[in-house]
Structure formats: C-alpha cells, structure tokens
LUMNUFI-876949 format. One record per residue: x, y, z of N, C-alpha, C in turn; residue number from 1. Coordinates in Angstrom, 1 decimal, always signed. Each point is the difference from the previous one (the first is absolute). Example, Ala and Ser with C-alpha at 12.3 -4.5 7.8 and 13.67 -1.06 7.14 Angstrom:
BEGIN
{node {+13.2; -5.7; +7.8}; {-0.9; +1.2; +0.0}; {+0.9; +1.2; +0.0}; 1}
{node {-0.4; +1.1; -0.7}; {+0.9; +1.1; +0.0}; {-0.8; +1.1; +0.8}; 2}
***
This chain:
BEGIN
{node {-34.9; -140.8; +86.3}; {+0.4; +0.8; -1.2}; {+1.4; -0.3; -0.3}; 1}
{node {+0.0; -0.4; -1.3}; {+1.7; +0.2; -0.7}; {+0.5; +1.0; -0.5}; 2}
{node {+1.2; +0.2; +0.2}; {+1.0; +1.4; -0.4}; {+0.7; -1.1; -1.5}; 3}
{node {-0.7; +0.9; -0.8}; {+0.8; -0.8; -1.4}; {+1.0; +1.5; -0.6}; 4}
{node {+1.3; -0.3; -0.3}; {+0.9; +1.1; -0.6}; {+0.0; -0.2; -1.7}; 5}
{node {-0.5; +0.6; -0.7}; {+0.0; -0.2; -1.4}; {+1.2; +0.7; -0.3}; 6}
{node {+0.6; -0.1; -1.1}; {+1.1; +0.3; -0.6}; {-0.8; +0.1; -1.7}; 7}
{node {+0.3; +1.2; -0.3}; {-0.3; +0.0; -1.7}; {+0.5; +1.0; -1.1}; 8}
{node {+0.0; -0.6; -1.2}; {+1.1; +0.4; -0.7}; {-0.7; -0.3; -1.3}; 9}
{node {+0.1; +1.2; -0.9}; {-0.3; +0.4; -1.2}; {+0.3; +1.0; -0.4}; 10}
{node {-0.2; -0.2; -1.7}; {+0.1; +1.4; -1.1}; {-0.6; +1.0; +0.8}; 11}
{node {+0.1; +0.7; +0.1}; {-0.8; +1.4; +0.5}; {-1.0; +0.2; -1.0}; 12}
{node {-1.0; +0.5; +0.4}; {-1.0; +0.8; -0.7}; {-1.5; +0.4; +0.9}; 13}
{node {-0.8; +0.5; -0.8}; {-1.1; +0.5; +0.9}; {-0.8; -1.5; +0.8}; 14}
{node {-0.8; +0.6; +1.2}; {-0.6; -1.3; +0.1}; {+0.6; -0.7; +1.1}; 15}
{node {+1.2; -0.4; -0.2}; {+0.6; -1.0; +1.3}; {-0.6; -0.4; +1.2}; 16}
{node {+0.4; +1.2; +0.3}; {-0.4; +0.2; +2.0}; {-1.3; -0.4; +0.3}; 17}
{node {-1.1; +0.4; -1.2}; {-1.4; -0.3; +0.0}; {-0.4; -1.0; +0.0}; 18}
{node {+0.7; -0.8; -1.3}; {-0.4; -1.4; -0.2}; {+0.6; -0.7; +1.6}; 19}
{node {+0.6; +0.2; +0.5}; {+0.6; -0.8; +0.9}; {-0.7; +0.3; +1.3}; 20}
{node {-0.4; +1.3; +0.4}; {-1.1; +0.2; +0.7}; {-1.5; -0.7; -0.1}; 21}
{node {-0.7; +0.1; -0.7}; {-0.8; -0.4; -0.6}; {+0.1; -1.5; +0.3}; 22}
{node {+1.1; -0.9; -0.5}; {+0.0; -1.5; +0.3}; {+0.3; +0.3; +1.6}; 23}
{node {+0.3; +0.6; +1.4}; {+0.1; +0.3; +0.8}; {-1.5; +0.1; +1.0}; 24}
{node {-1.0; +0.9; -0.7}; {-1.0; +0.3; +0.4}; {-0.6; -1.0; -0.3}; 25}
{node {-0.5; -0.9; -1.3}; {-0.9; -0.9; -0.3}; {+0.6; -1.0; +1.2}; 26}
{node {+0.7; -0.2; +0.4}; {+0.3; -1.0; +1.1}; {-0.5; +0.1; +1.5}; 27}
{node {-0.3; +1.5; +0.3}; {-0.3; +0.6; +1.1}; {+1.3; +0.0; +1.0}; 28}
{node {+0.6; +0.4; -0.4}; {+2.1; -0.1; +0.5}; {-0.3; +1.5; +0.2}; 29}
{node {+1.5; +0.5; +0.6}; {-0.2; +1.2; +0.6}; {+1.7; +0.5; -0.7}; 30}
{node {-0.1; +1.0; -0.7}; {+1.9; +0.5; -0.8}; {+0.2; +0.8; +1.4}; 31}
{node {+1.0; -0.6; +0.8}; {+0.4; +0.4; +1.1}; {+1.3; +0.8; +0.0}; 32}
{node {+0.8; +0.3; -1.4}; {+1.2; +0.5; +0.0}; {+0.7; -0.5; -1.4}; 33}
{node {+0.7; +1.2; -0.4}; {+0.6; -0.5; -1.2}; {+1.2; +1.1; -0.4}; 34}
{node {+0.9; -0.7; -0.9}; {+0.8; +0.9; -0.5}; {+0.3; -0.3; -1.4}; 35}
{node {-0.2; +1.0; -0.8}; {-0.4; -0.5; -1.5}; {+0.8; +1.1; -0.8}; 36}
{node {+0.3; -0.1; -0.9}; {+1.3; +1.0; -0.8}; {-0.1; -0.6; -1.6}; 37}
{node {+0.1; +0.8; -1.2}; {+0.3; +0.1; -1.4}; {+1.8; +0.3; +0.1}; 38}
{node {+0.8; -1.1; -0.6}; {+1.4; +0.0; -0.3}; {+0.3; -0.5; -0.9}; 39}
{node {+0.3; +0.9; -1.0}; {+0.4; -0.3; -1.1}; {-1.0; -0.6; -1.0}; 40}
{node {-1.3; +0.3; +0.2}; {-1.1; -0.3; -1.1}; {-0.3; -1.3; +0.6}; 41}
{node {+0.5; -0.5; +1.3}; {-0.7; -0.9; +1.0}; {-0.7; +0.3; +0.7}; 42}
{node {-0.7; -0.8; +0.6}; {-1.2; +0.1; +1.1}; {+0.2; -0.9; +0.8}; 43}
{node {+0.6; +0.6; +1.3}; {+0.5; -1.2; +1.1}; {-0.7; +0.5; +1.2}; 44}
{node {-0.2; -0.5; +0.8}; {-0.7; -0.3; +1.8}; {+0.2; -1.1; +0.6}; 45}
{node {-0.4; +0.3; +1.7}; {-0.3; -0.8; +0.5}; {-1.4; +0.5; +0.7}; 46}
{node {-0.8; -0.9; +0.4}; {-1.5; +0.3; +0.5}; {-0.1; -0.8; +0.9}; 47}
{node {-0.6; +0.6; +1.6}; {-0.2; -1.1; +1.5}; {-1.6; +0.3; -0.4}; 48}
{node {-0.8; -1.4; -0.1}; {-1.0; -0.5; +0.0}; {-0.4; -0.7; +1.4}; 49}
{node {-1.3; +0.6; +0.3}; {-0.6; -1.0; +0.7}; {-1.2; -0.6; -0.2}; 50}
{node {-0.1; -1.4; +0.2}; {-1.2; -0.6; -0.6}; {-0.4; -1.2; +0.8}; 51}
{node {-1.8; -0.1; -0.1}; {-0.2; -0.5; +1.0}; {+1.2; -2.1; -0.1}; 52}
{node {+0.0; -0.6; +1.0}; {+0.3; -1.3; -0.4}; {-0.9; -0.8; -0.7}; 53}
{node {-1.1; -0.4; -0.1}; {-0.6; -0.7; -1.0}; {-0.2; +0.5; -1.2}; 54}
{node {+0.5; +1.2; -0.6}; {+0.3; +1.0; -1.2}; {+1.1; -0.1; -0.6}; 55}
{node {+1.1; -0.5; +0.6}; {+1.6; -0.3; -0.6}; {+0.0; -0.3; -1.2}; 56}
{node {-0.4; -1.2; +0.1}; {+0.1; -1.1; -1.3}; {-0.7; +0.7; -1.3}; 57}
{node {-1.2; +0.5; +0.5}; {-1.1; +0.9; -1.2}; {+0.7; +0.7; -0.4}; 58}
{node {+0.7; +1.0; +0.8}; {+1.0; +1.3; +0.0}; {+1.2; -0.1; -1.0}; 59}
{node {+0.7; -1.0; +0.3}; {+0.9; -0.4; -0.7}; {+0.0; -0.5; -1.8}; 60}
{node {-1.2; -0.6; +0.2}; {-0.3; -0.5; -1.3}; {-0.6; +0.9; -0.8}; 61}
{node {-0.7; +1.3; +0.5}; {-0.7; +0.9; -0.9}; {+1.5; +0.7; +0.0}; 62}
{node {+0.8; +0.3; +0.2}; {+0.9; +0.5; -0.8}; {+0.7; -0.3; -1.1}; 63}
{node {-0.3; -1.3; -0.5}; {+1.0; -1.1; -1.2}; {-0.5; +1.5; -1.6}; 64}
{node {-1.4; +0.6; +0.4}; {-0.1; +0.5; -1.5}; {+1.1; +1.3; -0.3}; 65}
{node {+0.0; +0.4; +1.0}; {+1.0; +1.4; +0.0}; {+1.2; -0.4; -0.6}; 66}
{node {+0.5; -1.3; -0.3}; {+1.2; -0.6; -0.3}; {+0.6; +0.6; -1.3}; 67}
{node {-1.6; +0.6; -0.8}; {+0.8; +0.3; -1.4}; {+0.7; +1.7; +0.2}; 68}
{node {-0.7; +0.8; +1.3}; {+0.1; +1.3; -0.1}; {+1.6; +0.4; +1.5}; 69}
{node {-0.1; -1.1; +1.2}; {+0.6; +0.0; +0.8}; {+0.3; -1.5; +0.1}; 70}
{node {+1.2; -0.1; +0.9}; {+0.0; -1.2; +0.2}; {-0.1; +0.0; +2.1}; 71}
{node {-0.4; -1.0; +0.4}; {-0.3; +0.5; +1.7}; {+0.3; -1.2; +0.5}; 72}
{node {+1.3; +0.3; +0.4}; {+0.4; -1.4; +1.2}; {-1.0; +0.4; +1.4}; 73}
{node {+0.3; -0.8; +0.7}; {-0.9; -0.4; +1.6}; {+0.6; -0.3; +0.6}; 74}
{node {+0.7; +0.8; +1.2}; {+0.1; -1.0; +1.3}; {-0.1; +0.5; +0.9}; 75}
{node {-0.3; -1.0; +1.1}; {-0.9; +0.1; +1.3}; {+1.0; +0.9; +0.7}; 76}
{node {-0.5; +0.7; +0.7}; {+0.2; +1.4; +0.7}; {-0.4; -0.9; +1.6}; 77}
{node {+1.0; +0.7; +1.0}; {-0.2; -0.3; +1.6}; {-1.0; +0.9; +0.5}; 78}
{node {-0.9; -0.5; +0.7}; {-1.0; +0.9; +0.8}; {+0.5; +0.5; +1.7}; 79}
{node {+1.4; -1.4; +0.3}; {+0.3; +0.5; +1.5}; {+0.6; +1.2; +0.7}; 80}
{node {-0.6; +0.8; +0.8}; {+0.3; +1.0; +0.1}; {+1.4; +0.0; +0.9}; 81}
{node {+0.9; +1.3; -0.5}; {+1.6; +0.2; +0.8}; {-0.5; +1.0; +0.3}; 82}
{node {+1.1; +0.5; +0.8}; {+0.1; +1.0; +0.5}; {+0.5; +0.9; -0.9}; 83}
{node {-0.5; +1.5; +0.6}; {+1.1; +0.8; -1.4}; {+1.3; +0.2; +0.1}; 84}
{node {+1.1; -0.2; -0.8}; {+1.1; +0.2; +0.0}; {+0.3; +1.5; -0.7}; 85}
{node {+1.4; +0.1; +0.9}; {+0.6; +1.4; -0.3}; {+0.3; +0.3; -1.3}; 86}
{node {-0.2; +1.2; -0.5}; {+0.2; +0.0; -1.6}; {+1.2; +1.0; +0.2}; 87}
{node {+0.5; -0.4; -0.9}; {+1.5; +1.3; -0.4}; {-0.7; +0.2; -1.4}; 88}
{node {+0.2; +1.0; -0.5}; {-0.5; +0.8; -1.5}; {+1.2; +0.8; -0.3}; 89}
{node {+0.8; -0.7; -1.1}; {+0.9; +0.5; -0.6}; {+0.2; +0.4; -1.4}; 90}
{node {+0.5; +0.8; -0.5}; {-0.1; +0.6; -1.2}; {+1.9; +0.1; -0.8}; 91}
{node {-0.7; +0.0; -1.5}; {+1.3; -0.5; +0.0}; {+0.1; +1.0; -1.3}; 92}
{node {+0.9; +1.1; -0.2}; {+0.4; +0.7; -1.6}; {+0.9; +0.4; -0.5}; 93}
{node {+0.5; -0.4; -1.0}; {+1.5; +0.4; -0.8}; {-0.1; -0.2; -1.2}; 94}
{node {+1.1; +0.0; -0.8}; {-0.2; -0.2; -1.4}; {-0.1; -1.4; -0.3}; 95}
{node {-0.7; -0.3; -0.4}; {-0.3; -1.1; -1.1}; {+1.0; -1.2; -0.2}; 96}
{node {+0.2; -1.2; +0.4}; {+1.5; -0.7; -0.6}; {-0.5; -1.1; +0.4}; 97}
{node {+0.0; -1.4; -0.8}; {-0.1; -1.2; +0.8}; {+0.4; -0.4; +1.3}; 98}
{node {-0.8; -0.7; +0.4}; {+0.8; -0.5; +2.0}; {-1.0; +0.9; +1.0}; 99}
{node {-0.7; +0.9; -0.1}; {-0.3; +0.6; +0.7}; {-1.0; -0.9; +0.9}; 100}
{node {-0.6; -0.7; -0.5}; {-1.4; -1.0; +0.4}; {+0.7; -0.7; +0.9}; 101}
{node {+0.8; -1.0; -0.5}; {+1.0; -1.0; +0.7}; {+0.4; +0.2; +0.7}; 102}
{node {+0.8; +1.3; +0.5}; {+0.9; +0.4; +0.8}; {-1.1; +0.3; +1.4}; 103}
{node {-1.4; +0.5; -0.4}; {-0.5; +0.5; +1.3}; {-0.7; -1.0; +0.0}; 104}
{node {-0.3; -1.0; -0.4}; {-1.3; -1.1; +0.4}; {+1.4; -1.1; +0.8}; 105}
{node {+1.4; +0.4; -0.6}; {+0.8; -1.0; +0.9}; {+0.5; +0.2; +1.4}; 106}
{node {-0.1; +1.4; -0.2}; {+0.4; +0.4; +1.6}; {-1.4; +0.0; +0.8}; 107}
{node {-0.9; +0.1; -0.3}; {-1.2; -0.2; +0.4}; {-0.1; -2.0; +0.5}; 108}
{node {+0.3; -0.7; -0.9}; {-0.2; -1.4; +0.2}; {+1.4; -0.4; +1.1}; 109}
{node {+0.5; +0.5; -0.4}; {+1.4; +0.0; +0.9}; {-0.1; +0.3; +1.6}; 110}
{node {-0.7; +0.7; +0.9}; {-1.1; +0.3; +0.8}; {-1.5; -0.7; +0.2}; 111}
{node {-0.1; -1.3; -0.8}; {-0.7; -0.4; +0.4}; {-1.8; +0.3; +0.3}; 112}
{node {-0.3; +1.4; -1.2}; {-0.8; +0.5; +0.2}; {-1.4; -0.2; -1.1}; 113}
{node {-1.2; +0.1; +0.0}; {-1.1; +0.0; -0.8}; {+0.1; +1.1; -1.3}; 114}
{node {+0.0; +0.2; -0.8}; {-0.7; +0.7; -0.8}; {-1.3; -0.2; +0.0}; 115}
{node {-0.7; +1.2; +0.0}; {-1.6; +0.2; +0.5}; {-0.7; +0.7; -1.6}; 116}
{node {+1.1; +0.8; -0.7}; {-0.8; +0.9; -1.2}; {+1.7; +0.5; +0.0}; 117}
{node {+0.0; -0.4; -1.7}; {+1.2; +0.6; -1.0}; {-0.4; +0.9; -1.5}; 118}
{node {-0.1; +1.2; +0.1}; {-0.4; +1.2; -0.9}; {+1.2; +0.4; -0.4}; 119}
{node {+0.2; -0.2; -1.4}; {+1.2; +0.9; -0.6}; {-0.6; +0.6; -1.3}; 120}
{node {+0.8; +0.7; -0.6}; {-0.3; +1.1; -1.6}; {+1.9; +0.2; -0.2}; 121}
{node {-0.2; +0.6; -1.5}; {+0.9; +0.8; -0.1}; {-0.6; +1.0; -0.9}; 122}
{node {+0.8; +1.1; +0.1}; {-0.6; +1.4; -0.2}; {+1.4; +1.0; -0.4}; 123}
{node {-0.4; +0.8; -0.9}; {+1.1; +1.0; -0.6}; {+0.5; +0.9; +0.9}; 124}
{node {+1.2; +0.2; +0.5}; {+0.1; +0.9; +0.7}; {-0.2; +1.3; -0.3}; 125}
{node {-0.3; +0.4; +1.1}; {+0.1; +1.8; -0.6}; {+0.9; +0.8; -0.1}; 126}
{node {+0.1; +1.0; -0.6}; {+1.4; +0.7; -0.4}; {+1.0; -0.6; -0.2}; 127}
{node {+0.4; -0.9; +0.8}; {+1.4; -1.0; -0.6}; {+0.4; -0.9; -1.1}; 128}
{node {-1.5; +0.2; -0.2}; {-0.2; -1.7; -1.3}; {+0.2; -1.2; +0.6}; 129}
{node {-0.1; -1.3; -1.1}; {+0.1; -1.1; +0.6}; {-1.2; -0.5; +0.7}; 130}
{node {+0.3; -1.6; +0.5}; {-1.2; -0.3; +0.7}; {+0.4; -0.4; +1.3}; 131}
{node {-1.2; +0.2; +1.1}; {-0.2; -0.3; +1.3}; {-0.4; -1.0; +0.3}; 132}
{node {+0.5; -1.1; +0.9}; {-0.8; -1.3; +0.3}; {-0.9; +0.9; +1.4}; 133}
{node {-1.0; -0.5; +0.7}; {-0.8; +0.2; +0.8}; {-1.0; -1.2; +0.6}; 134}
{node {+0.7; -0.3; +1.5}; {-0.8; -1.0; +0.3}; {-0.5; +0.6; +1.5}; 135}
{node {-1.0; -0.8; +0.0}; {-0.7; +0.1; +1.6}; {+0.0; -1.2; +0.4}; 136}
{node {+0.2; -0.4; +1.2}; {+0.1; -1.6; +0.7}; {-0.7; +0.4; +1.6}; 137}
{node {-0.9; -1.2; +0.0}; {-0.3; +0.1; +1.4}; {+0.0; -1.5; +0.6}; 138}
{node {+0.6; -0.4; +1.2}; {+1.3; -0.8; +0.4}; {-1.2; -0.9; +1.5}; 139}
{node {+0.1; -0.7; +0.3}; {-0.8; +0.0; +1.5}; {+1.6; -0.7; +0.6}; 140}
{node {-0.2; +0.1; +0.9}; {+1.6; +0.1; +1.5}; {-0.7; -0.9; +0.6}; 141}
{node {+0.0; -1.1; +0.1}; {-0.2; -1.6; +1.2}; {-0.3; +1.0; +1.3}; 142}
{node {-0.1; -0.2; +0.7}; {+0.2; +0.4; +1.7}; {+1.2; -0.8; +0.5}; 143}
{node {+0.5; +1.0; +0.6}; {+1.4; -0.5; +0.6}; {+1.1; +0.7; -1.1}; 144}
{node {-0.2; +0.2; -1.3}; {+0.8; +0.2; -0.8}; {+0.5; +1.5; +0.2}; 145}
{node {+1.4; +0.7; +0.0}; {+0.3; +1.3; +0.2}; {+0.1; +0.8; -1.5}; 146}
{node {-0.7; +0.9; +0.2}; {-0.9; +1.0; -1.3}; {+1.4; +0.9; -0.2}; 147}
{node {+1.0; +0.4; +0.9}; {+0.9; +0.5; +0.0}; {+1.7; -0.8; -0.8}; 148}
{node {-0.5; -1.0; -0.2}; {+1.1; -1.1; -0.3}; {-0.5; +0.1; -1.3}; 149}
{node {-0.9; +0.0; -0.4}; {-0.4; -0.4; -1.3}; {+0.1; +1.4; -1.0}; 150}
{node {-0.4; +1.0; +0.5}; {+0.2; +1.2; -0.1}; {+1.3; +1.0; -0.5}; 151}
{node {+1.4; -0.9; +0.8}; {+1.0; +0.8; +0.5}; {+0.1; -1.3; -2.2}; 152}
{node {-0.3; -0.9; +0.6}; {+1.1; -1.1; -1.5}; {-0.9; +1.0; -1.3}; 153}
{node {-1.4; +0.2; +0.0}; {-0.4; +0.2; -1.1}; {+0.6; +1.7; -0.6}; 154}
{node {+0.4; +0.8; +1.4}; {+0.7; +1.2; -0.2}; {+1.2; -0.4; -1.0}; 155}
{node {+0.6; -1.5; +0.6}; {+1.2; -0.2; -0.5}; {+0.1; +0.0; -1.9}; 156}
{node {-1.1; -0.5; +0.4}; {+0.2; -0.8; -1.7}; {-0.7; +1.3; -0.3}; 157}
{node {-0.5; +0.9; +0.0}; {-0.2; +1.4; -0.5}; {+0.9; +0.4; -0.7}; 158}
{node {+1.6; +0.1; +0.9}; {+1.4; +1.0; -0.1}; {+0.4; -1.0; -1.4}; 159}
{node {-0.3; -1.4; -0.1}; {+0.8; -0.8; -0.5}; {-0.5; +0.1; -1.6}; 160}
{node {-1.1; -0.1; +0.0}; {-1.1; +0.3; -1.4}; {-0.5; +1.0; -0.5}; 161}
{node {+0.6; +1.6; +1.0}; {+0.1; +1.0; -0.8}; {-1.6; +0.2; -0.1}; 162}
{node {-0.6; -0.1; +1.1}; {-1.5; +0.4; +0.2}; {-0.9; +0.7; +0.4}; 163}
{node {-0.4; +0.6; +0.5}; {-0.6; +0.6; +1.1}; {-1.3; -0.9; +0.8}; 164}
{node {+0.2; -0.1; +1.1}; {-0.8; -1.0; +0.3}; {-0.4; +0.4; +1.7}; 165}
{node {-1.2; +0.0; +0.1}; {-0.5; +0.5; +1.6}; {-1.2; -1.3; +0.3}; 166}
{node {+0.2; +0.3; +1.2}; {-0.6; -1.4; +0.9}; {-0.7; +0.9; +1.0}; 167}
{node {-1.4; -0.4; +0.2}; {-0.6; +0.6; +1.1}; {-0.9; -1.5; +0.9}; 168}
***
C-alpha cells in the first residue's frame, strides 16, 4: 500500500471535501487523516491517503477533473515506521504584530527540532480591544535532545516578544 499526501487548494465553496472524497473512494483508497480549513474565502488542506499500489497511477489521474474546482498536488508519503518521538506542545498569545511566526519557528529551528502541526488565528481581544495573535505548536524532541534546553530559550524569547508562551 502507498501513503500519498495530497495538498489542495481552492475557492471555497460547498462540495469540496466531497468531491475529493468521492475521487478517494472510487479508487478504493482509505482518507487516513487530514487537516482542511476556509482562509480568507480559500479552501486549503492537506489529506494522508492510502491506496492500494497498483491504484496509484489510476488515483492520481482521476484527480486531473477536480482541477477546475481544486487544484491537488501528490506526493508520496513514507510508510517506514519510527519510533514515537517526544512532543513538547506549546502555545503562544499576545497582541498581534509582525515577527511573531518567525521569531518562534526560529528558535524552534535553531534547536534543531521538527515541527509536527502549526495552528494559529487572530482574534479580538476582550475588554482591552485590539487583536490577539494565537498559536498552538506541537514540536517532536530527537532522543537525546534536552526538552529543558529548549524550553528554558523558548521562555526566553517569550520575555523578548512580549508573549505569553507555555511549553508542556
């Protein structure tokens, strides 16, 4: 069996998820996981497919019609199994200001670490006015890597960017 990762991207409107399901099932593939979101009157995801191997090519090619409604890149997804790695799940909220993204995906890369799943919004604050950036990150730690080193810098860059930021 092949692990294919679709990536897709469109206007939003009714229908999407279906049509793309639908070319999914006629294949006899299995929608093994997805993360799918409306931004900004877009329609973006990613979808883990599995399908059998002699189905790929079928698979692939019955998607060209969707092209007018989505567009669906393909690429081959790893089936080798790892072990699980440690996750740190950190959260990140303060007011609103360019840099915020950069600043934590750098001290993050700076550490040498995976991003696994990156969730942000912004949202009106309450009572105070203004807007709130709000992210969720969840991180996987190598083995061997210290969760406390990474922890103590991402505190740092907290104090520095005027954030509030917790790591569990």
């Amino acid at each position: 069996m092949a692990h294919l990762v679709l990536t897709v991207v469109g206007d939003d409107r009714a229908g999407l998820v279906n049509a793309l399901a639908q070319k999914v099932s006629e294949a006899g593939a299995n929608w093994e996981q997805s993360e799918l979101a409306e931004l900004a009157g877009a329609f973006a995801g990613i979808v883990l497919v599995r399908v059998d191997d002699a189905r790929v090519d079928e698979f692939v090619a019955s998607l060209q019609p969707l092209e007018g409604m989505l567009k669906v890149a393909v690429h081959a997804g790893t089936t080798a199994a790892t072990p699980a790695p440690r996750t740190l799940h950190i959260t990140v909220l303060g007011n609103d200001r360019p840099g915020i993204v950069r600043d934590v995906t750098a001290t993050i890369a700076a550490h040498a670490l995976s991003i696994d799943a990156f969730r942000s919004r912004t949202l009106d604050a309450p009572m105070a006015g203004g807007i709130l950036f709000e992210a969720t990150v969840e991180v996987s730690i190598p083995e061997g890597a210290d969760a406390a080193v990474i922890r103590r810098a991402l505190e740092a860059l907290a104090g520095e960017i005027q954030v509030d930021l917790s790591v569990e």
